[in-house]
Every structure is written in C-alpha cells, then in structure tokens.
C-alpha positions as CSV (number, residue, x, y, z in Angstrom):
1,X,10.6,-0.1,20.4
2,X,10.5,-2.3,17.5
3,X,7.4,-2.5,14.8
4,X,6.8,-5.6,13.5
5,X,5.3,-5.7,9.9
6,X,3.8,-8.6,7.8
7,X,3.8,-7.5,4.4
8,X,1.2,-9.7,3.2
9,X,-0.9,-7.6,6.2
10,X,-2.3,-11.1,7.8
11,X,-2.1,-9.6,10.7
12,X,-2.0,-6.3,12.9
13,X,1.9,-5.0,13.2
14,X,3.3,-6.0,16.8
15,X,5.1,-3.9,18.5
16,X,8.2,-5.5,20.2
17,X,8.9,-4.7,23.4
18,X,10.6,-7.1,24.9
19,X,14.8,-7.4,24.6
20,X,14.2,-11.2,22.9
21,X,11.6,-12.2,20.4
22,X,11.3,-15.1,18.5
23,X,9.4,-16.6,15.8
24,X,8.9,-20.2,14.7
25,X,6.5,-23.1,14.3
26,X,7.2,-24.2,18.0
27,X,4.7,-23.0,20.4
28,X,7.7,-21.4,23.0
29,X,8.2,-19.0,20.5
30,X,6.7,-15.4,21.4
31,X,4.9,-15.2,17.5
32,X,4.2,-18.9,16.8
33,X,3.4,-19.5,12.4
34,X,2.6,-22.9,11.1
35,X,3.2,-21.4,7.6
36,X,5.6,-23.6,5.3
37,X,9.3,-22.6,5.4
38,X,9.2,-22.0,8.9
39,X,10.9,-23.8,11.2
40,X,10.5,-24.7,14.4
41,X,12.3,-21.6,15.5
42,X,12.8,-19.5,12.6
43,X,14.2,-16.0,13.8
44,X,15.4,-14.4,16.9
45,X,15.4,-10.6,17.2
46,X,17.4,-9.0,20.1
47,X,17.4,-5.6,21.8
48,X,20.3,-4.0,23.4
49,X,21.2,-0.7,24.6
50,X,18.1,0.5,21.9
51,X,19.8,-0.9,18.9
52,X,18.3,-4.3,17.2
53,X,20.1,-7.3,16.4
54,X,18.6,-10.3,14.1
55,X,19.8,-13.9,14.0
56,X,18.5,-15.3,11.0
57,X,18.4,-19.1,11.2
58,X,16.9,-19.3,7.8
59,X,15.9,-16.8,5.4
60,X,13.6,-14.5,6.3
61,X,12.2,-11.4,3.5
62,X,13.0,-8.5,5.5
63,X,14.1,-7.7,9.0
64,X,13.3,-3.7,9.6
C-alpha cells in the first residue's frame, strides 16, 4: 500500500489501496479538490504487481 500525503496537512494522509486512484476537480475521481490548478482530472496513480506508477497530466509537487 500507498500513503498519500498533503504537505500543507489539510487533510489526514489516505492510504491507497486500490490498483487506480485518481485525483481531480470532477466528482468521478476517488479524491475530488476544487482547489485552483486542478483540473478536472489532474493525476492518476496506478498499482501493479506492488510497484506504483504515476501519470501526471499536469504538474503535480511530489508523487512519493
């Protein structure tokens, strides 16, 4: 499994569990954030065989 860390700590780390999770504006995405800069969906981060994979659509700080 996967931590998931907001470094301005806005909210409680998630834990990612499932093989796809996605962030973005749009509400089909598993963490949803109306913040500016996002987009409707942002970031996809994939799990495979226990190794992650991150597509970046736009820039994103950090990916852990």
């Amino acid at each position: 499994m996967l931590k998931l860390h907001f470094k301005d700590s806005r909210q409680a780390p998630i834990w990612l569990v499932e093989e796809r999770f996605t962030l973005g504006q749009d509400k089909r995405n598993n963490l949803v954030r109306a913040d500016a800069g996002i987009s409707a969906f942002h970031a996809e981060i994939r799990q495979d065989n226990g190794l992650y994979y991150g597509d970046r659509r736009r820039l994103i700080s950090q990916i852990y």
